[in-house]
C-alpha atoms as one frame of an Amber mdcrd trajectory, in Angstrom:
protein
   0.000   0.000   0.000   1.066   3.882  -0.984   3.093   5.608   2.140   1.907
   8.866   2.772   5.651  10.888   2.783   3.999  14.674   2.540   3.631  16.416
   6.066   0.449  18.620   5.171  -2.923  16.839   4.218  -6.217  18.400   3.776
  -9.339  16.776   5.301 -11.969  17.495   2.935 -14.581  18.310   5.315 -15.960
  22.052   6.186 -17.032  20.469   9.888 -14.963  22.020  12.577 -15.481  19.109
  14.953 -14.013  16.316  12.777 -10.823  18.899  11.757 -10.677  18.943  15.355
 -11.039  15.640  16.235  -8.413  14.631  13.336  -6.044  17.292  14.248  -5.149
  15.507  17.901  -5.097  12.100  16.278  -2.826  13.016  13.476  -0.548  15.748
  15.546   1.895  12.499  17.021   2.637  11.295  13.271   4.132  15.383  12.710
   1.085  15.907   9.560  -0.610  19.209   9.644  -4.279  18.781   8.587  -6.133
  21.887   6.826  -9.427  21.622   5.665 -11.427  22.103   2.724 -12.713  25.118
   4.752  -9.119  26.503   5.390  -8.711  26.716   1.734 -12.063  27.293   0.303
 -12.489  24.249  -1.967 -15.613  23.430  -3.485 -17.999  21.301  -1.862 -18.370
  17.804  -3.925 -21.906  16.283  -4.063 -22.339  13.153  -2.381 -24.435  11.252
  -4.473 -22.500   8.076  -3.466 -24.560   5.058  -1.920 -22.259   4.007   0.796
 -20.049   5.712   3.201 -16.660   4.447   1.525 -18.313   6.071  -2.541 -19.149
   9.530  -0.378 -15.960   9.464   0.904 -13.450   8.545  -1.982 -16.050  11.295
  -4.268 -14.818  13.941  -1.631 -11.463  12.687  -0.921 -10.507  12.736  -4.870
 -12.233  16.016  -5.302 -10.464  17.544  -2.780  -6.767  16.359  -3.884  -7.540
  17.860  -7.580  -8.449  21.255  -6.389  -5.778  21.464  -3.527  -3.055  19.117
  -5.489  -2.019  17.886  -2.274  -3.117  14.525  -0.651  -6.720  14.663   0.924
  -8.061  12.899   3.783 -12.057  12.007   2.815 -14.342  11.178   5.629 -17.827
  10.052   5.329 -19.832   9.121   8.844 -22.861   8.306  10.598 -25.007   7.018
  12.929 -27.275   3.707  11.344 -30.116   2.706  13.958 -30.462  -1.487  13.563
 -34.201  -0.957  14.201 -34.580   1.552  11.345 -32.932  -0.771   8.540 -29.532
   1.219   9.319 -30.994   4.627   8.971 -29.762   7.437   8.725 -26.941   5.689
   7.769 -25.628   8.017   5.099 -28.326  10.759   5.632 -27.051  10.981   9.133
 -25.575  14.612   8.387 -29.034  15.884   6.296 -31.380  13.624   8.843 -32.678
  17.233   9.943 -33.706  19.085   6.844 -35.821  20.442   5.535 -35.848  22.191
   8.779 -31.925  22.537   9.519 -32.446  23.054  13.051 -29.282  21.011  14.238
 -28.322  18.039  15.745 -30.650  18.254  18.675 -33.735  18.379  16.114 -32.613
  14.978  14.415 -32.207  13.182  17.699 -35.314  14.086  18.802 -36.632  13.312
  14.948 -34.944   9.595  15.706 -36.252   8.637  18.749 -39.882   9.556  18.022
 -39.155   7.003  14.992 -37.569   4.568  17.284 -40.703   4.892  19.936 -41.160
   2.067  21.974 -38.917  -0.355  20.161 -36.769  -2.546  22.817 -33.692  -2.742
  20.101 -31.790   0.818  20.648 -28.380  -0.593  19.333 -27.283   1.265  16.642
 -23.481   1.570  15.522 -21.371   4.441  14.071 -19.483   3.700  11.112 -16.769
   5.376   9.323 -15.258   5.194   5.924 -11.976   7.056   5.347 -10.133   7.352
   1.839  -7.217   8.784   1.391  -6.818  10.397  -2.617  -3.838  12.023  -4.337
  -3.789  14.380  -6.965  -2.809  11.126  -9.508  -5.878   9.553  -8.471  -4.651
   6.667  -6.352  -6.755   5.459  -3.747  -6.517   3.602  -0.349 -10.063   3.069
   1.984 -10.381   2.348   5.559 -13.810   1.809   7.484 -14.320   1.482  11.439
 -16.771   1.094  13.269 -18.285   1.463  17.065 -21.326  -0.462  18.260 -23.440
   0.908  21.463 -27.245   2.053  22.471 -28.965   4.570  22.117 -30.231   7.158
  24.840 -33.354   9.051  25.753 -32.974  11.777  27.493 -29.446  12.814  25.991
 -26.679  13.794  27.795 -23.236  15.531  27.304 -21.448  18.567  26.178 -18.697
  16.973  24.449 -18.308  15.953  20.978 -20.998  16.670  18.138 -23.694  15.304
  16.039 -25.530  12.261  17.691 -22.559  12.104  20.290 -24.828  12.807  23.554
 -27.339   9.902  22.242 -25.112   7.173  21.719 -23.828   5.182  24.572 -20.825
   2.923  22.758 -20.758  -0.558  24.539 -18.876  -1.312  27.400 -19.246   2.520
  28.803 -21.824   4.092  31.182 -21.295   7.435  29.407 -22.309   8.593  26.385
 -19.910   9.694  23.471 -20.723  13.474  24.266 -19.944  12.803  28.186 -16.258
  10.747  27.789 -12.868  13.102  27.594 -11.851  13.450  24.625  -8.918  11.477
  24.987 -11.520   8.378  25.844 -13.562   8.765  22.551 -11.056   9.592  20.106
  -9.598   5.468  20.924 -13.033   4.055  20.804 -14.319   5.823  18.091 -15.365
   4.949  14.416 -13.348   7.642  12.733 -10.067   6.225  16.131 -10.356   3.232
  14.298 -10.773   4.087  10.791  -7.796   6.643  10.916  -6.060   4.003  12.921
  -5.939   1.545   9.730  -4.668   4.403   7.874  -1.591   4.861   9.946  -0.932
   1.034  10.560  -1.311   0.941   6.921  -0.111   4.335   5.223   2.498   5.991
   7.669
């Protein structure tokens, strides 16, 4: 598999918590991560129909336009009772409203109602593109339950609703520290160092 031997990578995402989030993880290895926000690249469409198309769409998109190697992320929450939904629609679950994250949690658990399953896992596919068009793809994922009332500050998007297994807390309530080596995108960007660095 291609080694990544450039220091700077954009993540082509324009979501501050998942720069964030892959800033810390990435810092150790000595690679700077901008974003597609940083350097005002154009958002792809994501017509793909699993997380791993989404993410190589963005991913390749965003190594053209910046002609540097691009991290591609595609994530979300998929509900076992709800045939895996939002699954890919996690991040426009919401709309046509648009009234956040807190909206679509309280959208999902009206859905889920009385149900007795509440696992649900998070998934992540990450590919990493360069401007010549080669490809590598990674997926992780966390299994846990999900939560009514939420609870949490941490984190972002369904993070105070999901309870990953093994824990008492919910993503939005463990340090950082906690979540980011339990996490979907811990273990996705963990095959891509194993594998690329």
């Amino acid at each position: 598999m291609r080694k990544l031997t450039e220091k700077q990578i954009v993540l082509a995402t324009h979501n501050a918590g998942k720069v964030k989030e892959m800033q810390t993880i990435l810092a150790p290895f000595g690679i700077k991560v901008l974003s597609a926000g940083d350097l005002n690249l154009t958002e792809p469409e994501e017509n793909g129909q699993t997380f791993i198309e989404n993410a190589k769409i963005k991913a390749l998109a965003a190594a053209k336009e910046a002609n540097m190697p691009a991290l591609g992320d595609d994530s979300g929450l998929c509900v076992h009772a709800l045939n895996d939904r939002p699954g890919i629609y996690s991040a426009r679950y919401n709309e046509p409203k648009k009234n956040g994250f807190m909206y679509a949690m309280e959208k999902l658990n009206e859905e889920l109602g009385s149900a007795s399953d509440r696992s649900a896992h998070f998934s992540c596919a990450l590919v990493i593109a360069w401007p010549d068009g080669d490809t590598a793809e990674f997926e992780g994922k966390v299994t846990g339950t999900l939560q009514w009332p939420v609870k949490g500050t941490n984190g972002f998007g369904y993070d105070p609703m999901f309870v990953p297994d093994g824990y008492d807390l919910s993503f939005a309530e463990l340090p950082a520290e906690v979540k980011n080596t339990i996490s979907h995108r811990a273990r996705a960007l963990k095959l891509f160092t194993d594998n690329c660095l």
